[in-house]
C-alpha positions in Angstrom: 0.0 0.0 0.0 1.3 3.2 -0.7 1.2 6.6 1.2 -1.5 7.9 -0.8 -3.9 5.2 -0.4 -2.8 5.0 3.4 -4.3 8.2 3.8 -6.7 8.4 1.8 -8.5 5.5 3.8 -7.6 7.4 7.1 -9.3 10.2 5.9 -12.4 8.2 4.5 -12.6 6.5 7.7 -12.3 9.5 9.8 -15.2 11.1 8.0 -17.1 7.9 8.1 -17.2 8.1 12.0 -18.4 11.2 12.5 -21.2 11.3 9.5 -24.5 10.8 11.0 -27.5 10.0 8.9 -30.9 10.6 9.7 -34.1 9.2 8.2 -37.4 10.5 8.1 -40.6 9.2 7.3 -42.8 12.5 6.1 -46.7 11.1 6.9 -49.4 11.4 4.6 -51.8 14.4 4.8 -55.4 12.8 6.3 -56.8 15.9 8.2 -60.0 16.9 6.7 -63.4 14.7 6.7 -63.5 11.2 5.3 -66.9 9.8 4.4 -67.5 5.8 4.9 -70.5 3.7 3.5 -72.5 4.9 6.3 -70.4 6.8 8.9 -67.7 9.8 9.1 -64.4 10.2 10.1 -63.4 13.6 11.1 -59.4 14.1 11.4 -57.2 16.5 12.8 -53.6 16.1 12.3 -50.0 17.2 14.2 -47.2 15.6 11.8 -47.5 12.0 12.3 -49.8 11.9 15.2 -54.4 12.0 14.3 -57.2 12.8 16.3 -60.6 13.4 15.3 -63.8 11.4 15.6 -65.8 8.9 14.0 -69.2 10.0 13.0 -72.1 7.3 13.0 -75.9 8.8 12.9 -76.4 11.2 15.7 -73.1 9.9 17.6 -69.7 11.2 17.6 -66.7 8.1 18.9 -63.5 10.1 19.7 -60.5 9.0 17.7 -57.7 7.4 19.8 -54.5 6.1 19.4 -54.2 7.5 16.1 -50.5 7.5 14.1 -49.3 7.7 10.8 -46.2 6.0 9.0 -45.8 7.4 5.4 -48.8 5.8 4.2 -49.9 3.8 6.7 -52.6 4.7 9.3 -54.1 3.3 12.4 -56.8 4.5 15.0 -59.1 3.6 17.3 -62.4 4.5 17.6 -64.5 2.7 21.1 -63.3 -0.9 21.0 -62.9 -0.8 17.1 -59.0 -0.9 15.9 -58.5 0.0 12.3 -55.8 -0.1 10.5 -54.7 0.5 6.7 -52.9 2.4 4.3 -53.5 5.8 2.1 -53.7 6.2 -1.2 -54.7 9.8 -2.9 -58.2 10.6 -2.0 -58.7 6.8 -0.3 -57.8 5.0 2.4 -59.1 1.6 3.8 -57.9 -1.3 5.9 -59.0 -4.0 8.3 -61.3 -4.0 11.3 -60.7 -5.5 14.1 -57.9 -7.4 11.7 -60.6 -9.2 10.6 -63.4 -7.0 8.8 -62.9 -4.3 6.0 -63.4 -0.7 5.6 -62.5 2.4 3.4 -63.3 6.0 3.3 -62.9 8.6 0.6 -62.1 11.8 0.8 -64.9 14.6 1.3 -63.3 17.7 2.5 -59.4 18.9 3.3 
C-alpha cells in the first residue's frame, strides 16, 4: 500500500465516523373529513400523530391512538381498531384485523 492510499483510507474513515445520517418518514396528509359507506371520520392532524372522531348517525366516537407511518394509518375509535394504508383521496384497511373498511375523501 502506498502513502497515498494510506491516507486516503484514514481520511475516508475519519469522516465515516463522525457522519451521521438521519431518516425520516414524512406522513401522509389525512386531516379533513372522510366519508364511509354509512359513517364519518373527522381528522385533525399534528405531523405523524391524528385525532378526530368517527361519526355514526347522531353519535360522535373520539378518535384514539391515532399514528401515521408514510402511508400507513391506524386508530381507534370505542373498541374498534382500524388499520390500513393511504392512497390519494382513499384510504381503507382492516377492522378489528378481521373485517374491512374504506373511506374517501370529502373535505381537506
Amino acid at each position: 500500500m502506498n502513502a497515498v492510499n494510506f491516507f486516503g483510507e484514514v481520511l475516508l474513515g475519519l469522516f465515516l465516523s463522525v457522519v451521521t445520517a438521519h431518516f425520516w418518514l414524512v406522513p401522509a396528509k389525512v386531516a379533513g373529513t372522510w366519508q364511509m359507506s354509512e359513517d364519518e371520520i373527522a381528522l385533525k392532524q399534528t405531523f405523524q400523530e391524528i385525532s378526530g372522531a368517527l361519526r355514526s348517525g347522531g353519535n360522535a366516537t373520539p378518535i384514539a391512538n391515532g399514528r401515521l407511518e408514510s402511508n400507513q394509518i391506524t386508530f381507534t375509535a370505542g373498541d374498534t381498531k382500524y388499520i390500513g394504508r393511504l392512497s390519494g383521496n382513499t384510504m381503507g384497511g382492516t377492522v378489528n384485523f378481521c373485517g374491512s373498511w374504506k373511506a374517501i375523501r370529502a373535505s381537506n
